[in-house]
C-alpha positions as CSV (number, residue, x, y, z in Angstrom):
1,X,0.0,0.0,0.0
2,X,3.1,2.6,1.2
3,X,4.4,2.3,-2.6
4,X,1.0,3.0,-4.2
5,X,0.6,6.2,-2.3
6,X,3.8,7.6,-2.7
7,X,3.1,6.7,-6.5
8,X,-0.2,8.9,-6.7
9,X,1.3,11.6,-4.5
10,X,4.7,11.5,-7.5
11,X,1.8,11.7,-10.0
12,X,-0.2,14.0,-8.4
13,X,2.8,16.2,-7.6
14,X,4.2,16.3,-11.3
15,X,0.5,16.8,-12.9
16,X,0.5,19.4,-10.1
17,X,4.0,21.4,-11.6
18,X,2.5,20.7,-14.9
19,X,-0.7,22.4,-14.5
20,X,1.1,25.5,-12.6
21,X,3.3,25.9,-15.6
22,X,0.8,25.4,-18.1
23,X,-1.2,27.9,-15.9
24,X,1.3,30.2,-15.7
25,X,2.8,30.1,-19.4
26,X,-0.4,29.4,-21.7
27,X,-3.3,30.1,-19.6
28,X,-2.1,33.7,-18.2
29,X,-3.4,34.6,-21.8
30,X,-6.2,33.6,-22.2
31,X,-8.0,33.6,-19.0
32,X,-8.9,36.6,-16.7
33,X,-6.8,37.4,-13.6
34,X,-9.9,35.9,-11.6
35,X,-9.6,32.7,-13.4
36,X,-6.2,32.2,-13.3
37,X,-6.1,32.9,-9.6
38,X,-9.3,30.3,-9.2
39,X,-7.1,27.4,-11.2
40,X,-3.7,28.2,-9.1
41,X,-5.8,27.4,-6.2
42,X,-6.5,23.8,-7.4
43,X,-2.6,23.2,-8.2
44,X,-2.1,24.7,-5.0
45,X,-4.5,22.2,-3.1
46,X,-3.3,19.3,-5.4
47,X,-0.1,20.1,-4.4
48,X,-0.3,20.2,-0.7
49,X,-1.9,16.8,-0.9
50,X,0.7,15.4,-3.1
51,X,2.9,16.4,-0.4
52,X,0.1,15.0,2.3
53,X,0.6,11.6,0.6
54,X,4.5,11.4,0.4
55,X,4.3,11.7,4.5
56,X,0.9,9.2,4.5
57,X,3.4,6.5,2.5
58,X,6.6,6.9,4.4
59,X,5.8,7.4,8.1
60,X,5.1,4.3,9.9
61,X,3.3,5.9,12.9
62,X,-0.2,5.2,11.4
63,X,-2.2,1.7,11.0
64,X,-2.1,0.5,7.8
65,X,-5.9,0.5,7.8
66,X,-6.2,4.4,8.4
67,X,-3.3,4.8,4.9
68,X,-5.7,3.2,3.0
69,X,-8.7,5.2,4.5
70,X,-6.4,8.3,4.0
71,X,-5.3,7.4,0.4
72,X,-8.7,6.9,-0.9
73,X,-10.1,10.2,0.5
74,X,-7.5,12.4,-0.6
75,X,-7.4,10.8,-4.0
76,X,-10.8,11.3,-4.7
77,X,-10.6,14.6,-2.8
78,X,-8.0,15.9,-5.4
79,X,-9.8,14.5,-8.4
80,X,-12.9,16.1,-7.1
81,X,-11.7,19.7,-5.6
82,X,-9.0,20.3,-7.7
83,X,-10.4,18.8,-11.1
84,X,-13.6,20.9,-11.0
85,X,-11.7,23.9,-10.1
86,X,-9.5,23.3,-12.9
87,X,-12.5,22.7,-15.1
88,X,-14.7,25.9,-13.6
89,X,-11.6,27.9,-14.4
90,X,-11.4,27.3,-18.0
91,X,-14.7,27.0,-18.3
92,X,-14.7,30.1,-20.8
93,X,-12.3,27.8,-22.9
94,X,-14.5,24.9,-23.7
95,X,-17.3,23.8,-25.7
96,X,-19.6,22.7,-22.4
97,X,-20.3,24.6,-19.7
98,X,-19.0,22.8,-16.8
99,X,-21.2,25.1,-14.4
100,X,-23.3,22.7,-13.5
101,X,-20.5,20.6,-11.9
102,X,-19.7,23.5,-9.5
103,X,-21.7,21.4,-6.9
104,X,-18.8,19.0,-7.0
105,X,-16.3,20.9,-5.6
106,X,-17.1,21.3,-1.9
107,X,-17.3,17.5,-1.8
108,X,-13.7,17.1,-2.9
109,X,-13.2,19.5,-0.1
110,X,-15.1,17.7,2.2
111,X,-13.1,14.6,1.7
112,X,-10.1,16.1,1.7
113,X,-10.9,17.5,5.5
114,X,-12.2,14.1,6.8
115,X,-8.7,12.3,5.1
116,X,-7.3,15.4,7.8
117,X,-9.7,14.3,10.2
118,X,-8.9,10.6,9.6
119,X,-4.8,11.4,9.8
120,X,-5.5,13.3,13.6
121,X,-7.7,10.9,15.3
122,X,-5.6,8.0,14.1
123,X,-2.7,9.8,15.6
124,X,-4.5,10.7,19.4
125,X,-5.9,6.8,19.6
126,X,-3.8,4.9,21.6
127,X,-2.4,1.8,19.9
128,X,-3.3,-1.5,20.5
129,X,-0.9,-3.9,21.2
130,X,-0.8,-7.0,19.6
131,X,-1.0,-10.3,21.3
């Protein structure tokens, strides 16, 4: 399980850097200041969990059970906050109007605080030991 997160959080790290650049380079002309700003907030946010997953996959102080609760949340969180972000920023871009998916971005956020939530209880309950 360790290897398959810190293999989404080097994915979502480097689709992260690309995005910024991309944002930076091609999109700073052709999208408002407003919408620039709006997609640097989803790098920003998939970049920060990117980061969140490196320490989920390497640290050993949390049960196995809890990674994969983590993993799943934040991964979907990302997909889900940051995609639509991405996709409500460009919106003026593309052929549909992703609008109507706007609904889907507080419930990547949502997921992303309870993978938070998951990481903090995990670490104030006591471990049991093994017999």
């Amino acid at each position: 399980m360790d290897k398959k997160i810190i293999t989404t959080a080097a994915i979502f790290g480097m689709i992260a850097i690309i995005l910024g650049a991309f944002g930076a380079h091609a999109l700073k002309k052709v999208l408002s200041i407003e919408q620039l700003t709006t997609f640097e907030t989803g790098v920003r946010y998939q970049m920060y969990h990117a980061l969140f997953l490196l320490f989920i996959g390497t640290t050993t102080i949390i049960r196995q059970k809890s990674k994969k609760t983590i993993y799943n949340l934040t991964v979907f969180g990302v997909i889900l906050f940051s995609g639509s972000i991405y996709l409500l920023a460009t919106n003026s871009l593309m052929p549909i109007d992703f609008k109507i998916f706007g609904f889907v971005t507080p419930i990547g956020g949502i997921f992303l605080i309870y993978a938070w939530f998951r990481l903090f209880f995990d670490l104030i309950k006591p471990i049991k030991k093994e017999k």
